[in-house]
N, CA, C and O atoms as CSV, one atom per row, in Angstrom:
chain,resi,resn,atom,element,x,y,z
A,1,UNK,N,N,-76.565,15.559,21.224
A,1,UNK,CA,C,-76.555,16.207,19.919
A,1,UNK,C,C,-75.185,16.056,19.299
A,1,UNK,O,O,-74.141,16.254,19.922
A,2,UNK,N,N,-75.248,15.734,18.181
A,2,UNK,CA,C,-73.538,15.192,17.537
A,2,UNK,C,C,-73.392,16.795,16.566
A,2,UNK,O,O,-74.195,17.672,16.249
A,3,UNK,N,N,-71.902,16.562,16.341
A,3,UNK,CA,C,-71.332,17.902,15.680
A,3,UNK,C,C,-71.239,17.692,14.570
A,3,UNK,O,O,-70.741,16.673,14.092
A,4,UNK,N,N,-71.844,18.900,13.774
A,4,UNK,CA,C,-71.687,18.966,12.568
A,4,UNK,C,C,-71.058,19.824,11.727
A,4,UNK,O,O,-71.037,20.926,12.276
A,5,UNK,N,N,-70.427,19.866,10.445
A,5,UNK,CA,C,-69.188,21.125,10.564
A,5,UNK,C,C,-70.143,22.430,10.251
A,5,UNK,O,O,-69.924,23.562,10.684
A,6,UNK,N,N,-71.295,22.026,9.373
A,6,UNK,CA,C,-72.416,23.342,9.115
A,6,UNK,C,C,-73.271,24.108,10.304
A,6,UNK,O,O,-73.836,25.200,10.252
A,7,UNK,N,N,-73.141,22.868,11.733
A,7,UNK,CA,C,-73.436,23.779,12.646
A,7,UNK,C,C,-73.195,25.387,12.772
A,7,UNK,O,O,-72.064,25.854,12.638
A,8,UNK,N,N,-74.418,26.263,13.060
A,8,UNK,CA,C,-73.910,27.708,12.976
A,8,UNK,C,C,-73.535,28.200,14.320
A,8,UNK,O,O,-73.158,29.368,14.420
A,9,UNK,N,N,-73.605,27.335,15.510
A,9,UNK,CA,C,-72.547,27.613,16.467
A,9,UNK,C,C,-71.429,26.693,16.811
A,9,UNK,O,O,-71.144,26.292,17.939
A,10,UNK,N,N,-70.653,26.325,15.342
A,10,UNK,CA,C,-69.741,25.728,15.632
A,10,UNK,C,C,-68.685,25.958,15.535
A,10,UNK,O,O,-67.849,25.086,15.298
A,11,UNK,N,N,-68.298,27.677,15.747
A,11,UNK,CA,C,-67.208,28.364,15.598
A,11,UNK,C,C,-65.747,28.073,16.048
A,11,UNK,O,O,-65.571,28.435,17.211
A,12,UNK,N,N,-64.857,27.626,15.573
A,12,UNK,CA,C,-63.669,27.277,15.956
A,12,UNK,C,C,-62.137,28.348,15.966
A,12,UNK,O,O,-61.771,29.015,14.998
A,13,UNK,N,N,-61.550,28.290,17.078
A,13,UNK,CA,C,-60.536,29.631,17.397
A,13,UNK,C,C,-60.932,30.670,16.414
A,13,UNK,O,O,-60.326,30.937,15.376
A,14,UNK,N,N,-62.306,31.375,16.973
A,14,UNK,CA,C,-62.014,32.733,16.259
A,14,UNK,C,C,-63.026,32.600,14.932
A,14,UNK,O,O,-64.027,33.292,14.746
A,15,UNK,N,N,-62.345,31.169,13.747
A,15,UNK,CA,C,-62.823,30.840,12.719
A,15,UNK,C,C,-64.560,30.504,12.345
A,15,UNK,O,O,-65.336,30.203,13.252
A,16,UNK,N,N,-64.964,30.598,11.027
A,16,UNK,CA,C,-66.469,30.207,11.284
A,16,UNK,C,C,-66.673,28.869,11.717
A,16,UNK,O,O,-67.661,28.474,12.336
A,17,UNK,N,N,-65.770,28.242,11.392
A,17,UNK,CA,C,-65.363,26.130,11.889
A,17,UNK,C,C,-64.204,25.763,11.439
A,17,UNK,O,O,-63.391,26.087,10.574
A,18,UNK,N,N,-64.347,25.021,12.239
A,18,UNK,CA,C,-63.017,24.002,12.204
A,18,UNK,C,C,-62.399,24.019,10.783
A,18,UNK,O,O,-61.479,24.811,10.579
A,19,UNK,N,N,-62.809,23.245,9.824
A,19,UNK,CA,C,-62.072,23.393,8.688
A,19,UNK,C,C,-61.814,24.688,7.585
A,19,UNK,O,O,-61.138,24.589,6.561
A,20,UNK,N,N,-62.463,25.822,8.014
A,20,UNK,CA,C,-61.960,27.257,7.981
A,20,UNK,C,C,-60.089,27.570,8.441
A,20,UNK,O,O,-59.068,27.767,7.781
A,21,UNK,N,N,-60.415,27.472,9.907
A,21,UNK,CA,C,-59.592,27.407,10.573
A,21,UNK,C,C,-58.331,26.561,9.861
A,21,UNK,O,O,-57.488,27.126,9.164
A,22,UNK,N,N,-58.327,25.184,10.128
A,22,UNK,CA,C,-57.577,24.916,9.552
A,22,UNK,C,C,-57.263,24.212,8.511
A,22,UNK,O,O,-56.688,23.124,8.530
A,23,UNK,N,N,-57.663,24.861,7.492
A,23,UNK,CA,C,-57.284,25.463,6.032
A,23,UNK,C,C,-56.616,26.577,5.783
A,23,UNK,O,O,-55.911,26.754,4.789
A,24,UNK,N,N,-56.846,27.527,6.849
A,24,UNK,CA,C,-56.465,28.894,6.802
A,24,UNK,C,C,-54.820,28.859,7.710
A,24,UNK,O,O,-54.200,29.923,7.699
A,25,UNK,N,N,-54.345,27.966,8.263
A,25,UNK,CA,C,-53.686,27.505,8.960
A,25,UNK,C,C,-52.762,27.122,8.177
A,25,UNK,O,O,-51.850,27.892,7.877
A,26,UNK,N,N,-52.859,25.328,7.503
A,26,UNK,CA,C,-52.071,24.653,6.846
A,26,UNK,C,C,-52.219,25.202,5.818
A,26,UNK,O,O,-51.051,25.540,5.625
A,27,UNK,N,N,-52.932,25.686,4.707
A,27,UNK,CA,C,-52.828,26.172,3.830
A,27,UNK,C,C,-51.891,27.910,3.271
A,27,UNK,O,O,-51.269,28.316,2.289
A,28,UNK,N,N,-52.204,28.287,4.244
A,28,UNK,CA,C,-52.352,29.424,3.735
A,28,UNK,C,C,-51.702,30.753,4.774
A,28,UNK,O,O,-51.598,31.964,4.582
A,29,UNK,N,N,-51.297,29.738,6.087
A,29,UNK,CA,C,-50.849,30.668,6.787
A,29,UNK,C,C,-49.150,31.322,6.398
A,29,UNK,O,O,-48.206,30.535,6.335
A,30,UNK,N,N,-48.934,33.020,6.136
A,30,UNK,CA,C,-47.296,32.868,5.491
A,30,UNK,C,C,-47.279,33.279,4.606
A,30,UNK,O,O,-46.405,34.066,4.240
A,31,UNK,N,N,-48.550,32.780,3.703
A,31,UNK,CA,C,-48.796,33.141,2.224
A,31,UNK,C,C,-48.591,34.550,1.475
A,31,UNK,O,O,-49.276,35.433,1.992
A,32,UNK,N,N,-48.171,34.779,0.886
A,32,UNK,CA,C,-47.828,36.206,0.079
A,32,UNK,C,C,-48.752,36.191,-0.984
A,32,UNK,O,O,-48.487,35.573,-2.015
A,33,UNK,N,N,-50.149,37.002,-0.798
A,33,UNK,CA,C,-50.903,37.143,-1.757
A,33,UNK,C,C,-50.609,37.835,-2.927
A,33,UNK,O,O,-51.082,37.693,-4.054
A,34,UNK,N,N,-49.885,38.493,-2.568
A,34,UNK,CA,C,-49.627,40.139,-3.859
A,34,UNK,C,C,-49.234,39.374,-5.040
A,34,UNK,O,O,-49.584,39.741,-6.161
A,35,UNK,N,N,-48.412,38.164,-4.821
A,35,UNK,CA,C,-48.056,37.423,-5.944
A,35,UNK,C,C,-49.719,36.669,-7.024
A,35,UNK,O,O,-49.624,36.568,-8.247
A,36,UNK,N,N,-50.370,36.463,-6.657
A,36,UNK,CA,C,-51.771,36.211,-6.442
A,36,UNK,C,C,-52.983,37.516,-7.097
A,36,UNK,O,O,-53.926,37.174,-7.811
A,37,UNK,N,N,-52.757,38.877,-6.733
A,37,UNK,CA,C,-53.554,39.522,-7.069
A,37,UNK,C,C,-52.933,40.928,-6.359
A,37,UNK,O,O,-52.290,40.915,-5.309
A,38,UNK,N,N,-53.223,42.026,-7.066
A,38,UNK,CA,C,-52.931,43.711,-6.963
A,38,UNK,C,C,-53.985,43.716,-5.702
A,38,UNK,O,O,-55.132,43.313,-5.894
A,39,UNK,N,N,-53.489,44.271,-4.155
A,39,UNK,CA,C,-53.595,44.054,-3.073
A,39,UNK,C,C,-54.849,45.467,-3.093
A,39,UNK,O,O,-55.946,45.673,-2.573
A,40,UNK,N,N,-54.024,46.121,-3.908
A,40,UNK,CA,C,-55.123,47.311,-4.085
A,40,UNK,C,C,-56.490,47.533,-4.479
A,40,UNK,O,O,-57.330,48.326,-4.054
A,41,UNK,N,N,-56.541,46.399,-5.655
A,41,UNK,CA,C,-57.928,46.326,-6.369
A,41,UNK,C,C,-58.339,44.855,-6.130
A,41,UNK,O,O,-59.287,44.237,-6.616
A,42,UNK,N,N,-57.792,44.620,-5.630
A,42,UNK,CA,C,-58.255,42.537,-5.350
A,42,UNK,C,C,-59.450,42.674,-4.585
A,42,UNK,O,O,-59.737,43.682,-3.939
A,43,UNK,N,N,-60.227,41.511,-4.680
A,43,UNK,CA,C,-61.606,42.106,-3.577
A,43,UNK,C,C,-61.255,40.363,-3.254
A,43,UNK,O,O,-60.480,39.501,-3.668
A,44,UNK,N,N,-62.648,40.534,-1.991
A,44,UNK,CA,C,-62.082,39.505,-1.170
A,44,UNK,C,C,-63.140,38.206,-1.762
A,44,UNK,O,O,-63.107,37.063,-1.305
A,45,UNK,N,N,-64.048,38.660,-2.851
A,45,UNK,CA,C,-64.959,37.434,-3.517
A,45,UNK,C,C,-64.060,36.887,-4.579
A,45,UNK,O,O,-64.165,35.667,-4.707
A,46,UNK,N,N,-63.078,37.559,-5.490
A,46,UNK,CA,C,-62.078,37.563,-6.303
A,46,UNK,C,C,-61.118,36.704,-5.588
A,46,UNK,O,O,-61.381,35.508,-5.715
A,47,UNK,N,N,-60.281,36.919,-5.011
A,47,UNK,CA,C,-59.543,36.293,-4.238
A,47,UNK,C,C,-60.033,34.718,-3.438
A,47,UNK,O,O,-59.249,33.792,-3.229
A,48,UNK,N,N,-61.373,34.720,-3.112
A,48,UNK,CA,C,-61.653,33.682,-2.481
A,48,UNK,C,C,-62.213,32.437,-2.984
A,48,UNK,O,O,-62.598,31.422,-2.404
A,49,UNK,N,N,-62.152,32.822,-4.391
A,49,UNK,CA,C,-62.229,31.784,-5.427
A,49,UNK,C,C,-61.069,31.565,-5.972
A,49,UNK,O,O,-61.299,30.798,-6.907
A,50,UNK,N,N,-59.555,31.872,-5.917
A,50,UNK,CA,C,-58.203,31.660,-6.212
A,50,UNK,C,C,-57.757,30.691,-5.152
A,50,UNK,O,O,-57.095,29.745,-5.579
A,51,UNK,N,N,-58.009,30.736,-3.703
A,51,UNK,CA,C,-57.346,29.983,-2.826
A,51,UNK,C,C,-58.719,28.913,-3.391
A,51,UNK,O,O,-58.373,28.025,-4.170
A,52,UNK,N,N,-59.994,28.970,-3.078
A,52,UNK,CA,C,-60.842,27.350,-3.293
A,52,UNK,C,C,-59.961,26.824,-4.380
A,52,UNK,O,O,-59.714,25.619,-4.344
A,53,UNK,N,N,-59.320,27.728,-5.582
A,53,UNK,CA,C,-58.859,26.740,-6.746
A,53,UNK,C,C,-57.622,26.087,-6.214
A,53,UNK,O,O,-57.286,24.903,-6.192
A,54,UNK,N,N,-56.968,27.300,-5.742
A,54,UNK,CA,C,-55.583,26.685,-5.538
A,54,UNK,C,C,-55.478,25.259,-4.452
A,54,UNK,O,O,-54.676,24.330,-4.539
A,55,UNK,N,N,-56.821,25.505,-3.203
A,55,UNK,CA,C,-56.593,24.131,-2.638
A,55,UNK,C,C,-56.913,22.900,-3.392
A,55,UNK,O,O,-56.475,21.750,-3.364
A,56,UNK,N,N,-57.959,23.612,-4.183
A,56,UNK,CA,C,-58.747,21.855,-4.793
A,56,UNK,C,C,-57.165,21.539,-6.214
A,56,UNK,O,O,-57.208,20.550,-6.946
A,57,UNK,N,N,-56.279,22.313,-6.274
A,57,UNK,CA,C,-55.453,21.749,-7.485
A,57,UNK,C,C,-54.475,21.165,-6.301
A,57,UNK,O,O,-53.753,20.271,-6.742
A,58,UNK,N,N,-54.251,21.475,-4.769
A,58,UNK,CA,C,-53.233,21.151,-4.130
A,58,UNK,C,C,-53.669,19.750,-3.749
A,58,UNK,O,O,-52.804,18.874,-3.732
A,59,UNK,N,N,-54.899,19.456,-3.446
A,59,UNK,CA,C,-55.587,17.729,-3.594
A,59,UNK,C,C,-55.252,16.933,-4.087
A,59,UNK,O,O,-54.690,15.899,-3.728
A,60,UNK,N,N,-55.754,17.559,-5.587
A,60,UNK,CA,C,-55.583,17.019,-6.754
A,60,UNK,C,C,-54.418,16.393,-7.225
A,60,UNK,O,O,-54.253,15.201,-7.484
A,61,UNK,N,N,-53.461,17.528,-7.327
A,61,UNK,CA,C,-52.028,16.771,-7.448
A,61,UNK,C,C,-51.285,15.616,-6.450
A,61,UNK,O,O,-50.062,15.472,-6.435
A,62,UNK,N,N,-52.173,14.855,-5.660
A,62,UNK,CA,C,-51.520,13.109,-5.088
A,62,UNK,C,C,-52.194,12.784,-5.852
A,62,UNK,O,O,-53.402,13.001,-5.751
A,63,UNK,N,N,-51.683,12.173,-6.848
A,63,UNK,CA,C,-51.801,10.857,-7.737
A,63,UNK,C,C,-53.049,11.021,-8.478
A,63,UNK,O,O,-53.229,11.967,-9.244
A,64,UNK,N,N,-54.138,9.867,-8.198
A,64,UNK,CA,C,-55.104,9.436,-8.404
A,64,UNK,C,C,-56.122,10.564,-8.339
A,64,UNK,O,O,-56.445,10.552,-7.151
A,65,UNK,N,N,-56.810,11.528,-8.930
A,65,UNK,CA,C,-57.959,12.210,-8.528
A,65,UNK,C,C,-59.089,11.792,-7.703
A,65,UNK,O,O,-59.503,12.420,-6.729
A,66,UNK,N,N,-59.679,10.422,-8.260
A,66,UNK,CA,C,-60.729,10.075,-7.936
A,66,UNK,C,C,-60.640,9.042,-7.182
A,66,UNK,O,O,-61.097,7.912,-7.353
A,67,UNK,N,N,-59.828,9.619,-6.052
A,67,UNK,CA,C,-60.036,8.031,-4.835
A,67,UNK,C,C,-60.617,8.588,-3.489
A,67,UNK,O,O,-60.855,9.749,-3.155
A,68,UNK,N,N,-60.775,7.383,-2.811
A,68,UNK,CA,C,-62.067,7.836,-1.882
A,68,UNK,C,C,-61.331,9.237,-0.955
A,68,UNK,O,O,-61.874,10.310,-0.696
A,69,UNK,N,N,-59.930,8.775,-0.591
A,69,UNK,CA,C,-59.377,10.313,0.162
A,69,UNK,C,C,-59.816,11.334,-0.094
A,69,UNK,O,O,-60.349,12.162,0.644
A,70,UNK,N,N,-59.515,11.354,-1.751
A,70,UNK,CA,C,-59.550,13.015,-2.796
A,70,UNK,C,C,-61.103,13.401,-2.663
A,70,UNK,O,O,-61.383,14.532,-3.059
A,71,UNK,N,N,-62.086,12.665,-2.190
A,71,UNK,CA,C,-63.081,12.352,-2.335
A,71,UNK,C,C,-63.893,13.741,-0.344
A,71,UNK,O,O,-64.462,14.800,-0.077
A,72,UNK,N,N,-63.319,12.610,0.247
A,72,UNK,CA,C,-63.164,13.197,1.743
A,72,UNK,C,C,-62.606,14.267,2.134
A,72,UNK,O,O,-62.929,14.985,3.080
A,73,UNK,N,N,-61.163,14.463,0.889
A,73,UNK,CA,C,-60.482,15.737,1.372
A,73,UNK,C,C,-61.189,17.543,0.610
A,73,UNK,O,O,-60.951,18.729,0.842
A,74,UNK,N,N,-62.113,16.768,-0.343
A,74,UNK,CA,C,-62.728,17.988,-1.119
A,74,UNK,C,C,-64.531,18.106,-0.582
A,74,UNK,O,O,-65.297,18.965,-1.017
A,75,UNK,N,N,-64.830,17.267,0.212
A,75,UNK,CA,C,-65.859,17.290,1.068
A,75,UNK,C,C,-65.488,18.545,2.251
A,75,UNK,O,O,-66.102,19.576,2.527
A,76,UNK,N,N,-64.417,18.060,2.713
A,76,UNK,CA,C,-64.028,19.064,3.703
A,76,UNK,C,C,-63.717,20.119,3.270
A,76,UNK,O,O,-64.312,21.016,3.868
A,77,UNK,N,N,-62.848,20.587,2.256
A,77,UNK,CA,C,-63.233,21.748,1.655
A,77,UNK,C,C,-64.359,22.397,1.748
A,77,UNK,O,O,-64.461,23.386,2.474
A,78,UNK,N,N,-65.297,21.954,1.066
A,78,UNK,CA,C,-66.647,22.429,0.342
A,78,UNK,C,C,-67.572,23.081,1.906
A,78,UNK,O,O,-68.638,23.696,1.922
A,79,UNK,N,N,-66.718,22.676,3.067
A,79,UNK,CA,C,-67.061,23.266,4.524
A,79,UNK,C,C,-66.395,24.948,4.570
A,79,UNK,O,O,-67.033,25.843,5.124
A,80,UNK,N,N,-65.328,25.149,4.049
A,80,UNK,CA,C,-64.260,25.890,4.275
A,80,UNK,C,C,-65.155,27.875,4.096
A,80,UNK,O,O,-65.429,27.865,2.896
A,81,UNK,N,N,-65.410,28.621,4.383
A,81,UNK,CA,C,-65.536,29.856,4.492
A,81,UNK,C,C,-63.991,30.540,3.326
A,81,UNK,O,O,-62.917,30.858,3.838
A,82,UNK,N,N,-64.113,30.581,2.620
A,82,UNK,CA,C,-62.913,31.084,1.371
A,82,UNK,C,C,-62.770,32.512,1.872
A,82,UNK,O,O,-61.762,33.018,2.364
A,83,UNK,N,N,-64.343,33.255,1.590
A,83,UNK,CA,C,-64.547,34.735,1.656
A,83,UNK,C,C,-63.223,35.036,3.334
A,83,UNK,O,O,-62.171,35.675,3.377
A,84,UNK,N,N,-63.818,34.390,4.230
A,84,UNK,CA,C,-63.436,34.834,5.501
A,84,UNK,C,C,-61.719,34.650,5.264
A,84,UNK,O,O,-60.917,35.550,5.513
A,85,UNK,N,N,-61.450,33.675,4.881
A,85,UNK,CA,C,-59.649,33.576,4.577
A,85,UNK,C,C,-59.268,34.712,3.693
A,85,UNK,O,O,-58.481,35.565,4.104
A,86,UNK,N,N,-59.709,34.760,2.674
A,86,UNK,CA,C,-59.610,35.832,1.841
A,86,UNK,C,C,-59.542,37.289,2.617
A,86,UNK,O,O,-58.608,38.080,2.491
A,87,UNK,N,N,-60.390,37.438,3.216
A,87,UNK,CA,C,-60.372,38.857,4.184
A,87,UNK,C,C,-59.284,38.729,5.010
A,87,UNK,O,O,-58.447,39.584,4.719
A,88,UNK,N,N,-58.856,37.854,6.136
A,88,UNK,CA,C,-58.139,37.730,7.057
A,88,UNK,C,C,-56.550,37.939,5.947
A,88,UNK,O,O,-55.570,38.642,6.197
A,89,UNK,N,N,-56.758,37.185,4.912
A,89,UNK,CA,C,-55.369,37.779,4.253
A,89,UNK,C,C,-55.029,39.071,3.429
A,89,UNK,O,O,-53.968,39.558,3.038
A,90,UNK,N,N,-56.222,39.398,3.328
A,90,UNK,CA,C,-56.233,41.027,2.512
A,90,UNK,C,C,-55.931,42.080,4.213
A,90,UNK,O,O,-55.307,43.135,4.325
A,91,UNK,N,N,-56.399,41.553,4.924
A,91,UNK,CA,C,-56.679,42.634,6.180
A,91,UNK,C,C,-54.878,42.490,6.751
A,91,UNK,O,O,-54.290,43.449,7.252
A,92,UNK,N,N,-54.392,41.459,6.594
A,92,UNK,CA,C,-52.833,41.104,6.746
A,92,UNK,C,C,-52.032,41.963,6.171
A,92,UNK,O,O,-51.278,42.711,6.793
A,93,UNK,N,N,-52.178,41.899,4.538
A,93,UNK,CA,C,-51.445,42.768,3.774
A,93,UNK,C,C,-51.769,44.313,4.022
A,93,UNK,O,O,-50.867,45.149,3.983
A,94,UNK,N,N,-52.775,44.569,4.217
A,94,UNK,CA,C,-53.513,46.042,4.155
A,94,UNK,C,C,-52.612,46.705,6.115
A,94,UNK,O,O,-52.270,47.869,6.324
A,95,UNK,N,N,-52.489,45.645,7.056
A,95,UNK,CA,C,-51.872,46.111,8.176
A,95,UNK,C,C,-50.629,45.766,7.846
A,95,UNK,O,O,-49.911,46.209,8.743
A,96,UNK,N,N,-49.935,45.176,6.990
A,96,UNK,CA,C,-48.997,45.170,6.682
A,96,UNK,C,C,-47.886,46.596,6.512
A,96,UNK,O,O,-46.859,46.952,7.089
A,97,UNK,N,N,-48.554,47.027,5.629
A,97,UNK,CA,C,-48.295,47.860,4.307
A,97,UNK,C,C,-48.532,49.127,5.212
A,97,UNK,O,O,-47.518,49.806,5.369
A,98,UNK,N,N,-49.587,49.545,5.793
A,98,UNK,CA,C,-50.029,50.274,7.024
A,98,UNK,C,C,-48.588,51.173,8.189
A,98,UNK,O,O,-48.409,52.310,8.626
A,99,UNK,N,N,-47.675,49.500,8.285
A,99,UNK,CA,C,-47.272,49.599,9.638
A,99,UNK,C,C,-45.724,50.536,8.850
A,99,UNK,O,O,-44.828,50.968,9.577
């Protein structure tokens, strides 16, 4: 049986898959949301359409939009769990702020 990233037991460290993971990693690990959205009233469907934008403009900006990479690298996206990053970074700030 070959792997697929939509497999639903294809959970990777923790993450719903692999490119969750690391997206949530290279992207975004460090990140200071508050700059981003009021930590207080931000929800995590709100927010998880700011990082999909912000990665697909971080693509975007090498060169060419429409080459086969930009092509592969927004495929893999379109795998990515946003909501779940979004939480893991609201739940950051919220134990943050907490401690």
């Amino acid at each position: 049986m070959g792997y697929t990233i939509n497999d639903t037991d294809s959970r990777y460290n923790g993450w719903t898959n692999y490119a969750t993971w690391r997206v949530s990693l290279e992207m975004f690990d460090g990140v200071d949301i508050r700059d981003w959205c009021d930590v207080r009233t931000c929800d995590a469907y709100d927010l998880s359409k700011q990082l999909s934008e912000y990665a697909d403009d971080m693509i975007s900006n090498y060169g060419n939009s429409e080459t086969l990479a930009v092509d592969y690298a927004r495929a893999f996206l379109s795998d990515v769990n946003w909501r779940e990053i979004a939480e893991h970074l609201l739940d950051a700030i919220q134990e943050e702020e907490g401690a």
